[in-house]
DRENGU-394119 format. One record per residue (C-alpha): x, y, z. Coordinates in steps of 0.1 Angstrom, whole numbers. Example, Ala and Ser with C-alpha at 12.3 -4.5 7.8 and 13.67 -1.06 7.14 Angstrom:
% DRENGU-394119
@c1: 123&c2: -45&c3: 78 .
@c1: 137&c2: -11&c3: 71 .
//
This chain:
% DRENGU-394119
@c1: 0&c2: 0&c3: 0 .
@c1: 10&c2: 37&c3: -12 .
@c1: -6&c2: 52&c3: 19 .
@c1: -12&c2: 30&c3: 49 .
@c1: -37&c2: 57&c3: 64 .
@c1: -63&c2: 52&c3: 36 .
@c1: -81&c2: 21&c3: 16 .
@c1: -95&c2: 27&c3: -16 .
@c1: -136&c2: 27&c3: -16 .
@c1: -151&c2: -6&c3: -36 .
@c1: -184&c2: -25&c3: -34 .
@c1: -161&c2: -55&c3: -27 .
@c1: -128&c2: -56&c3: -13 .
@c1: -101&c2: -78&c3: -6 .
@c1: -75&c2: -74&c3: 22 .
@c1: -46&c2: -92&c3: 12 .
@c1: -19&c2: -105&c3: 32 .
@c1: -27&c2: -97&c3: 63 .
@c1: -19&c2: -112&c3: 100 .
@c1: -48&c2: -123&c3: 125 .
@c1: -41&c2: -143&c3: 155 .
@c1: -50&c2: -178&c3: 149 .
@c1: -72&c2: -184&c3: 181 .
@c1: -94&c2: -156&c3: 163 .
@c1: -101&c2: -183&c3: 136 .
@c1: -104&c2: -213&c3: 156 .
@c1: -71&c2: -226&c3: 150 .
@c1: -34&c2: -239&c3: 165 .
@c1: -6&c2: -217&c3: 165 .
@c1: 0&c2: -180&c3: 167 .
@c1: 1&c2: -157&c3: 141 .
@c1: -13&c2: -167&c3: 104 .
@c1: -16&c2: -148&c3: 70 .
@c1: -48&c2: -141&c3: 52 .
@c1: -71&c2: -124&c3: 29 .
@c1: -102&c2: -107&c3: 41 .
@c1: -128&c2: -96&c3: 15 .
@c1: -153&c2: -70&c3: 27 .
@c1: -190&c2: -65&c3: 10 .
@c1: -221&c2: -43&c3: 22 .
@c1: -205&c2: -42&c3: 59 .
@c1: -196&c2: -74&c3: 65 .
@c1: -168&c2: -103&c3: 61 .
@c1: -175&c2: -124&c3: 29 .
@c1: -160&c2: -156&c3: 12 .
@c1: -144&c2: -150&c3: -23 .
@c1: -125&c2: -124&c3: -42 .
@c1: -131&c2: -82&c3: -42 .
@c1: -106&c2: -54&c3: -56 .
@c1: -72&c2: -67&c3: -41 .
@c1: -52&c2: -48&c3: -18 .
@c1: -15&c2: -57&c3: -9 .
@c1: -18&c2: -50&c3: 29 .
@c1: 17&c2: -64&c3: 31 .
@c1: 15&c2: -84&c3: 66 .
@c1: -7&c2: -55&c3: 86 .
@c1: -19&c2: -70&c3: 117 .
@c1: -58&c2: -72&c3: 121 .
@c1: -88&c2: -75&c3: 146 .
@c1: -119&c2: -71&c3: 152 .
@c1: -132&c2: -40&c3: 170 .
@c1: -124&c2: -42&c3: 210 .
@c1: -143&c2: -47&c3: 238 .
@c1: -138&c2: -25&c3: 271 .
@c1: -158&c2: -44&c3: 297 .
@c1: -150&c2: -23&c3: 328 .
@c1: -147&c2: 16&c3: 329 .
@c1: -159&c2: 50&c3: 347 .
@c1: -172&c2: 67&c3: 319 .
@c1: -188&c2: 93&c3: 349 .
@c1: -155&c2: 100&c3: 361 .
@c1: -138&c2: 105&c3: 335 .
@c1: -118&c2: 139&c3: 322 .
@c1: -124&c2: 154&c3: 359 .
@c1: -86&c2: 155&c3: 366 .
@c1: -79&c2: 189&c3: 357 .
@c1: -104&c2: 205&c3: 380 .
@c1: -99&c2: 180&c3: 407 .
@c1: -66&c2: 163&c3: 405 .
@c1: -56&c2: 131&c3: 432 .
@c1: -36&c2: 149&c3: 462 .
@c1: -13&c2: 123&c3: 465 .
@c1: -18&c2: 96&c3: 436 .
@c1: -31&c2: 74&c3: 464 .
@c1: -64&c2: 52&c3: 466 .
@c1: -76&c2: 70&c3: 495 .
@c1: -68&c2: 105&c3: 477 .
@c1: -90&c2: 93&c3: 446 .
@c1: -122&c2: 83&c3: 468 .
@c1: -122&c2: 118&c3: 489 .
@c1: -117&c2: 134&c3: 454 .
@c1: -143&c2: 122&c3: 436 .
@c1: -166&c2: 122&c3: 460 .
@c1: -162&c2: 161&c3: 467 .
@c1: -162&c2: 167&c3: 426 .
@c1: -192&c2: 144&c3: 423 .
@c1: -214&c2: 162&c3: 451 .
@c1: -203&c2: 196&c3: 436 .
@c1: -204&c2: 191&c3: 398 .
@c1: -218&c2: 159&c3: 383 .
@c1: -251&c2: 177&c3: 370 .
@c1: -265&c2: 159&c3: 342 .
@c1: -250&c2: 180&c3: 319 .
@c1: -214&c2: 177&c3: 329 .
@c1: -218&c2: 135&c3: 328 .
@c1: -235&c2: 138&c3: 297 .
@c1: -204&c2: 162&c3: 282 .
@c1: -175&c2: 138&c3: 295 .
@c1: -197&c2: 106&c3: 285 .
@c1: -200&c2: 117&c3: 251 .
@c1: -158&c2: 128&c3: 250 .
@c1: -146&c2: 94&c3: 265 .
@c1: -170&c2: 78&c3: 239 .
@c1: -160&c2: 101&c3: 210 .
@c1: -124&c2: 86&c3: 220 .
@c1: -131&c2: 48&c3: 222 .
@c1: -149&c2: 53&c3: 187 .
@c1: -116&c2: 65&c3: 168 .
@c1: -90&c2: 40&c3: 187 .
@c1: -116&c2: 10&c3: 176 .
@c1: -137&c2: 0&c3: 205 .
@c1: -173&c2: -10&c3: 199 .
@c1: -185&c2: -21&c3: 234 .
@c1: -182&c2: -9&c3: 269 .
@c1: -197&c2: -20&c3: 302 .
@c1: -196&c2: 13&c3: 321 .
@c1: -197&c2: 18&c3: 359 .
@c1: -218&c2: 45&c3: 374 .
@c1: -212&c2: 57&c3: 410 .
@c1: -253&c2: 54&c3: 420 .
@c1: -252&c2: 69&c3: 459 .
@c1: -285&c2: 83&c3: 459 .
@c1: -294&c2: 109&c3: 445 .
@c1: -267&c2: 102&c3: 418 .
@c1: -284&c2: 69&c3: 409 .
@c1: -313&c2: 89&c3: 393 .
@c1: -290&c2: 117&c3: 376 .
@c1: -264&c2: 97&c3: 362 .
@c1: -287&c2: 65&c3: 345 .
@c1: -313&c2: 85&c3: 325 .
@c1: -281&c2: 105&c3: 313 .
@c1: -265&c2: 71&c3: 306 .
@c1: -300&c2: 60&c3: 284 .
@c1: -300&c2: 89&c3: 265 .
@c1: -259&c2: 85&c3: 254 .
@c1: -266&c2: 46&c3: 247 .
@c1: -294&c2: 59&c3: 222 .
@c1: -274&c2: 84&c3: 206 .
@c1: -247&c2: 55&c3: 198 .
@c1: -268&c2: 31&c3: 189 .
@c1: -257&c2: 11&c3: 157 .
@c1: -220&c2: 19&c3: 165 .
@c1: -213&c2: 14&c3: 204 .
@c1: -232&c2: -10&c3: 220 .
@c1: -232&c2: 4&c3: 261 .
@c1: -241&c2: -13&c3: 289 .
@c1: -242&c2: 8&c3: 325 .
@c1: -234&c2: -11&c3: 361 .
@c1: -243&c2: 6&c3: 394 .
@c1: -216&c2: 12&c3: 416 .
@c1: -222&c2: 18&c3: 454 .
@c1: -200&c2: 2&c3: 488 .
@c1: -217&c2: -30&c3: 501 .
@c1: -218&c2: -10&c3: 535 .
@c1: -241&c2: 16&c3: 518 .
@c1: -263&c2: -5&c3: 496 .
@c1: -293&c2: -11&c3: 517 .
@c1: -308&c2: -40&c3: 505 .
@c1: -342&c2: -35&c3: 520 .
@c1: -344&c2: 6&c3: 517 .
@c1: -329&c2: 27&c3: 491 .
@c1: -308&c2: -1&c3: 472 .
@c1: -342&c2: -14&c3: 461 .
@c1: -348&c2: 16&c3: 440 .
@c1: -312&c2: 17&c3: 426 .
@c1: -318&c2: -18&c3: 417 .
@c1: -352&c2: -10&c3: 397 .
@c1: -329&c2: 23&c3: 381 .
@c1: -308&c2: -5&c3: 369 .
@c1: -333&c2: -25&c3: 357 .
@c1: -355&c2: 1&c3: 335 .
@c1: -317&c2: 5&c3: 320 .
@c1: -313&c2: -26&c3: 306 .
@c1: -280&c2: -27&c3: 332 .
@c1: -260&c2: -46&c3: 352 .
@c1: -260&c2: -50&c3: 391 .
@c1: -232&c2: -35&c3: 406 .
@c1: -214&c2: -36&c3: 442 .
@c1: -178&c2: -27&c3: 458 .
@c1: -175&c2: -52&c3: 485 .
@c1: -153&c2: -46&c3: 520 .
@c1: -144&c2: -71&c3: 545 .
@c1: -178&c2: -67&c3: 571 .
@c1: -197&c2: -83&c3: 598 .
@c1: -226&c2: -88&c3: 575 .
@c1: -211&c2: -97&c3: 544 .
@c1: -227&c2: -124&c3: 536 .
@c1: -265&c2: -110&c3: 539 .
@c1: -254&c2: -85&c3: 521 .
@c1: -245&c2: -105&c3: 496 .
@c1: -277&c2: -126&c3: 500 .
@c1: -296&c2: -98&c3: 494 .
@c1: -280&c2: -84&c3: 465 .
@c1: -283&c2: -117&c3: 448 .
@c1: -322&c2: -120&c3: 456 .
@c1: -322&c2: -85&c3: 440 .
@c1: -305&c2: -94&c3: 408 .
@c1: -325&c2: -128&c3: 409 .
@c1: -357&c2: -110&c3: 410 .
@c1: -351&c2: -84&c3: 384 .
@c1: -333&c2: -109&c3: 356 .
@c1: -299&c2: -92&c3: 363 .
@c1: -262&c2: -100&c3: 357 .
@c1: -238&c2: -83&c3: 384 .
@c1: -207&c2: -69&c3: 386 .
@c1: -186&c2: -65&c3: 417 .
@c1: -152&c2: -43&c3: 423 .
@c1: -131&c2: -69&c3: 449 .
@c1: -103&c2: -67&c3: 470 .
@c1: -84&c2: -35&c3: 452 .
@c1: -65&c2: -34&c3: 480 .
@c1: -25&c2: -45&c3: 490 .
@c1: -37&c2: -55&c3: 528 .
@c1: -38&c2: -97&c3: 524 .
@c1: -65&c2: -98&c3: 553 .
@c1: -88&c2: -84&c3: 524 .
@c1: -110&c2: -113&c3: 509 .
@c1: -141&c2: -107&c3: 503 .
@c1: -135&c2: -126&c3: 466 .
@c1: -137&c2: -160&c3: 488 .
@c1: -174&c2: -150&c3: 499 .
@c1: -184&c2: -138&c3: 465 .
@c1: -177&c2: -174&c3: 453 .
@c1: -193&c2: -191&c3: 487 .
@c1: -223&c2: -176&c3: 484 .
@c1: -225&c2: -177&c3: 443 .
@c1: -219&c2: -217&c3: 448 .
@c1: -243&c2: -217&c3: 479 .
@c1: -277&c2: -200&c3: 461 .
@c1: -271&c2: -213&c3: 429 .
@c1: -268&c2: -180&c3: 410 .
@c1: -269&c2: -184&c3: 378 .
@c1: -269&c2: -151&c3: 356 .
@c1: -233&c2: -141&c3: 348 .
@c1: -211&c2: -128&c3: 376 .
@c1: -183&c2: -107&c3: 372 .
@c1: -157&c2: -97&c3: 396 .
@c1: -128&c2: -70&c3: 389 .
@c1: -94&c2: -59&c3: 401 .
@c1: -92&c2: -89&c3: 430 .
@c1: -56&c2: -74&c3: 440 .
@c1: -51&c2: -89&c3: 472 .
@c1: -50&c2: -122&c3: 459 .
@c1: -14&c2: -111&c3: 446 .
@c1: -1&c2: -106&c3: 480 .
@c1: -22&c2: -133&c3: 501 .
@c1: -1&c2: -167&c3: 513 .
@c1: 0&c2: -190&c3: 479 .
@c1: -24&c2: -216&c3: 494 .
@c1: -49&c2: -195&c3: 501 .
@c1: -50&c2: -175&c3: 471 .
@c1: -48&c2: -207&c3: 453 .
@c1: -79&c2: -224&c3: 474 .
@c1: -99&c2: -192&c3: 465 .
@c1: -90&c2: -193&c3: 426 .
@c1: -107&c2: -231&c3: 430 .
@c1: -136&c2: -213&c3: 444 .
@c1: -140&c2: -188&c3: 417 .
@c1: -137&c2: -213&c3: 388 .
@c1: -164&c2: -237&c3: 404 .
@c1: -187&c2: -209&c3: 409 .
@c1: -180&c2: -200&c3: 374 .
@c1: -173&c2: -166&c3: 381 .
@c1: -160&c2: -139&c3: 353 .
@c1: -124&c2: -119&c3: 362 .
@c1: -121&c2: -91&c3: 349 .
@c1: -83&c2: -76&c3: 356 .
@c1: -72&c2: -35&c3: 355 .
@c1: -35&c2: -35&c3: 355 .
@c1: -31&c2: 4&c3: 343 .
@c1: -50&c2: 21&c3: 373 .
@c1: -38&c2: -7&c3: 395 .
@c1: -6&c2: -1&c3: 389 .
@c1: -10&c2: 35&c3: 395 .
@c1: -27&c2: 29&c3: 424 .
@c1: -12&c2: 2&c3: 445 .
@c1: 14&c2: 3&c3: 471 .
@c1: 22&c2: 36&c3: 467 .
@c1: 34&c2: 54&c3: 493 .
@c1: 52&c2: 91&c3: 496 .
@c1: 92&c2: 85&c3: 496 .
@c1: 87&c2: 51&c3: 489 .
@c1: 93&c2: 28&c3: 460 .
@c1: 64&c2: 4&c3: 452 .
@c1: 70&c2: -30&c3: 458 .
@c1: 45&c2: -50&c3: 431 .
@c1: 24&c2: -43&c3: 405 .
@c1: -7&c2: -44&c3: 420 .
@c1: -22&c2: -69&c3: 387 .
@c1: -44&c2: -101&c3: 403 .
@c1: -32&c2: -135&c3: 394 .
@c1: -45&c2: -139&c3: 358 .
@c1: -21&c2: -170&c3: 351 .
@c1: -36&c2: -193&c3: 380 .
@c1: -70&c2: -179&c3: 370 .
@c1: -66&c2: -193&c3: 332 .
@c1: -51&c2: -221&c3: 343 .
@c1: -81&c2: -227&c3: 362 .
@c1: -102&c2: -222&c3: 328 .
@c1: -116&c2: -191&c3: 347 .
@c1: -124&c2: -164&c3: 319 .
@c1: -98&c2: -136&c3: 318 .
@c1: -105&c2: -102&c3: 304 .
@c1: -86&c2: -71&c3: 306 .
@c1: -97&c2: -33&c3: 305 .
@c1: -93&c2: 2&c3: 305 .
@c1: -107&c2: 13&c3: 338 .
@c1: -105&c2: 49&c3: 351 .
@c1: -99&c2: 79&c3: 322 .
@c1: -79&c2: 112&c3: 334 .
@c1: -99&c2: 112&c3: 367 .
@c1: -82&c2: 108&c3: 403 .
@c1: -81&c2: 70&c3: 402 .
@c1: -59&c2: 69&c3: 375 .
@c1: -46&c2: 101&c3: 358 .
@c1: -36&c2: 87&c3: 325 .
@c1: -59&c2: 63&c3: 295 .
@c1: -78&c2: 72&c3: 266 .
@c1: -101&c2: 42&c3: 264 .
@c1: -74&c2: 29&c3: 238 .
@c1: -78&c2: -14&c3: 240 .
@c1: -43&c2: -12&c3: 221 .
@c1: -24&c2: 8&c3: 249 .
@c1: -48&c2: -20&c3: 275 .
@c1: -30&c2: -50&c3: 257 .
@c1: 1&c2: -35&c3: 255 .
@c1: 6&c2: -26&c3: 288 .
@c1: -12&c2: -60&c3: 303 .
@c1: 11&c2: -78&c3: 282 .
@c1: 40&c2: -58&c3: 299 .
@c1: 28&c2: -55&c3: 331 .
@c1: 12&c2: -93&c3: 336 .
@c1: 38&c2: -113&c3: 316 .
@c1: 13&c2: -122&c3: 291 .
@c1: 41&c2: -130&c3: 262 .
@c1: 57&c2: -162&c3: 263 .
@c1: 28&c2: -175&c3: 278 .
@c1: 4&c2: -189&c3: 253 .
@c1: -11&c2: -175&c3: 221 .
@c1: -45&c2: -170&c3: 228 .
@c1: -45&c2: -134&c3: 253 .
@c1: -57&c2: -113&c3: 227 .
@c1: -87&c2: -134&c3: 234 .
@c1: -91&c2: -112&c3: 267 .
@c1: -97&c2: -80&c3: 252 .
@c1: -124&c2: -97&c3: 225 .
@c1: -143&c2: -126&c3: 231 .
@c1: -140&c2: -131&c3: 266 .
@c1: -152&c2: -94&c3: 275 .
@c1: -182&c2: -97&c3: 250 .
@c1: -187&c2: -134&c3: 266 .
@c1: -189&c2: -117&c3: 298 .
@c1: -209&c2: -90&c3: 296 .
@c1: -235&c2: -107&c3: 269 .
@c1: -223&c2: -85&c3: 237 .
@c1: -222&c2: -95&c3: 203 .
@c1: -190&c2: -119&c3: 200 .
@c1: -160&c2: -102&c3: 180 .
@c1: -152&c2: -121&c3: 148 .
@c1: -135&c2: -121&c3: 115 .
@c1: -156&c2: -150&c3: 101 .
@c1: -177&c2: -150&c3: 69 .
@c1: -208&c2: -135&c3: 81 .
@c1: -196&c2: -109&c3: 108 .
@c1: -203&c2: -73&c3: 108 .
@c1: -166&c2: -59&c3: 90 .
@c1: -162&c2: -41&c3: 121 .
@c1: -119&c2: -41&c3: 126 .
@c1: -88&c2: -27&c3: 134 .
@c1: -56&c2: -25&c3: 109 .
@c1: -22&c2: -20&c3: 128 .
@c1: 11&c2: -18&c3: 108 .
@c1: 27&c2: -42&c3: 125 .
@c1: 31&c2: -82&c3: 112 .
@c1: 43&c2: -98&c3: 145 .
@c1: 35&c2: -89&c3: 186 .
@c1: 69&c2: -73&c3: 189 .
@c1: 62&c2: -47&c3: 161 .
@c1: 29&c2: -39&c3: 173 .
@c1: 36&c2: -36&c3: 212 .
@c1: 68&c2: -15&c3: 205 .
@c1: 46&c2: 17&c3: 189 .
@c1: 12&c2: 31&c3: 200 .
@c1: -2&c2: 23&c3: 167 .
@c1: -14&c2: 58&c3: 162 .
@c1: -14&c2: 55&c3: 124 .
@c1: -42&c2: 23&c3: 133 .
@c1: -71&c2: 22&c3: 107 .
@c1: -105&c2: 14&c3: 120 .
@c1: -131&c2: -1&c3: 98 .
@c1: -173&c2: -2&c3: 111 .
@c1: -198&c2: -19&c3: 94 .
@c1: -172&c2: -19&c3: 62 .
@c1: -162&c2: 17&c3: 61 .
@c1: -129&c2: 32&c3: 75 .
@c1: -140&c2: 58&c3: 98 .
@c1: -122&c2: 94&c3: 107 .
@c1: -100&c2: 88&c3: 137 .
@c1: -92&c2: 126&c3: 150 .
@c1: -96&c2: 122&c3: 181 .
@c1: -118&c2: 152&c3: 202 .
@c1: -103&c2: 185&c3: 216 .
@c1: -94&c2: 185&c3: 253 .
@c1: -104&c2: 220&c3: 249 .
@c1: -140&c2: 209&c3: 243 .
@c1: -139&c2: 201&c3: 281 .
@c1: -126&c2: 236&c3: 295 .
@c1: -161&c2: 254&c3: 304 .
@c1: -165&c2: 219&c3: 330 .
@c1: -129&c2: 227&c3: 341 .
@c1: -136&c2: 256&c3: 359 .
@c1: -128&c2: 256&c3: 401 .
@c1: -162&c2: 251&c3: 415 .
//
């Protein structure tokens, strides 16, 4: 190809010689060579107008099962004190009771989404911080984005509130009906408590009752006393809960004795519970300390938990707010940096699986593919192997929906600047 950045228009076209993981096809090995031909929006069998794309790594569009997309962009109006967990919680809190009109989350919704559109993401599972009376601001906001992407970003909105808060008998019940008129996802943090397991009871009967899946943030925490992930499984196993269950961060785990955190991991995988790991902001996040170095990574133990046959996915997380400062919803920079931070090379071919399939397995979205039939929804990298594609950022990616390569400029921080202002 003359110019990488553009593919000529045709009612039929052929990619040439390009490079797709072979676990994406349903077969052995690692990386194989192929022609993908591309008609009316989707992946067809048989010849189009050729194109020599001379080795260019492809994929289907991403899927970013776990983000904030209600905290995000907040950083330069209220920045993390100290980089620390604690600093993030106090901060967002304050900015949320100050700020987060419906207007402002609609504004930075529609920016982080305007973002994930041109790096080549086509689902996210969002998390919404729903402490009443946010619950009622932030979900009708939340509808009205998921309509206005409909047909290219399929959304999906979890609530987010601490177990020690969520009343399961009071005002939790009307979160959980918010969720429900949204089409979403039941959503808890869980802390080591007294009453953990009625609370979990509870919010299980909830979910049961409404037709829910649920979605819990564990154990993001270095203390190895925290293990609430251990209950989680218990009381899935115990009730018989059957709609899909997914737990996230589960740092503790790293730093727990290995038996335990062993004994747990055969928990999780007989209760058939979803991991979903978020090694950026974790990494930002954990064990650090002023004056100090950290001392680990702060990633959960994905390796035992696929060993285990326990589905692994990886995500983007927190976006320029106070939990983690950095990210642009970019499932590239996600794989790159899991693969760096988690070990994932030399260590089976089939990873990339965790920021595709497994996600859209987890969360109930249409399953990525590149076989005949499937929506010609992808992303072109110039790189032919792993090494040449994790050593750039892959600005220069092209993205491809429903058959047509889309603009990729990425929005204006400056469209944000009126919702920067001091409050």
């Amino acid at each position: 190809m003359t110019d990488f950045l553009t593919l000529p228009e045709a009612p039929r076209l052929t990619l040439e010689n390009v490079t797709v993981p072979a676990c994406l096809l349903g077969e052995s090995g690692d990386l194989v060579r192929r022609a993908i031909t591309i008609e009316a929006g989707r992946i067809v069998q048989g010849p189009g107008l050729p194109v020599d794309m001379k080795g260019a790594m492809v994929f289907p569009a991403f899927v970013d099962m776990h983000t904030h997309l209600d905290k995000g962009h907040i950083w330069a109006r209220a920045p993390n004190p100290d980089g620390t967990f604690m600093g993030a919680l106090t901060t967002v809190s304050a900015d949320r009771t100050a700020r987060w009109t419906a207007e402002d989350v609609r504004a930075r919704m529609t920016f982080a989404l305007k973002c994930a559109w041109a790096h080549g993401t086509r689902a996210i599972r969002t998390h919404l911080d729903s402490i009443p009376p946010q619950d009622g601001i932030s979900f009708p906001v939340f509808r009205e984005v998921q309509a206005d992407w409909a047909g290219r970003m399929e959304l999906q909105a979890s609530c987010l509130i601490g177990c020690d808060m969520a009343d399961m008998a009071g005002s939790f019940v009307r979160t959980a009906d918010i969720v429900a008129e949204s089409g979403g996802v039941l959503g808890m943090v869980t802390y080591p408590a007294p009453d953990l397991t009625e609370r979990l009871h509870g919010f299980f009967r909830l979910a049961t009752e409404r037709g829910l899946h649920t979605d819990f943030h564990v154990d993001e925490t270095g203390d190895a006393s925290v293990a609430t992930l251990r209950e989680i499984a218990r009381v899935v196993i115990e009730t018989g809960f059957d709609a899909p269950v997914t737990v996230g961060h589960c740092c503790s785990l790293a730093v727990q004795p290995e038996a335990e955190a062993l004994q747990t991991l055969d928990l999780v995988a007989k209760a058939g519970l979803n991991v979903v790991s978020l090694p950026m902001c974790n990494m930002y996040l954990q064990d650090r300390s002023t004056g100090r170095t950290p001392r680990w990574r702060g990633v959960t133990l994905v390796h035992e938990m696929k060993a285990r046959g326990i589905p692994v996915a990886f995500a983007s997380d927190n976006t320029r707010d106070p939990f983690y400062a950095y990210g642009d919803l970019d499932m590239i920079e996600v794989m790159r940096e899991a693969t760096r931070i988690a070990h994932l090379d030399h260590s089976g071919t089939d990873w990339v699986k965790a920021f595709l399939t497994t996600p859209a397995a987890a969360c109930g979205f249409a399953a990525p593919s590149l076989a005949p039939g499937a929506p010609a929804d992808l992303v072109i990298c110039r790189a032919r192997s792993w090494t040449e594609l994790f050593a750039r950022p892959q600005s220069d990616r092209i993205v491809i929906r429903a058959g047509r390569q889309i603009d990729r400029a990425l929005p204006d921080y400056a469209e944000l600047d009126a919702l920067m202002e001091p409050s």
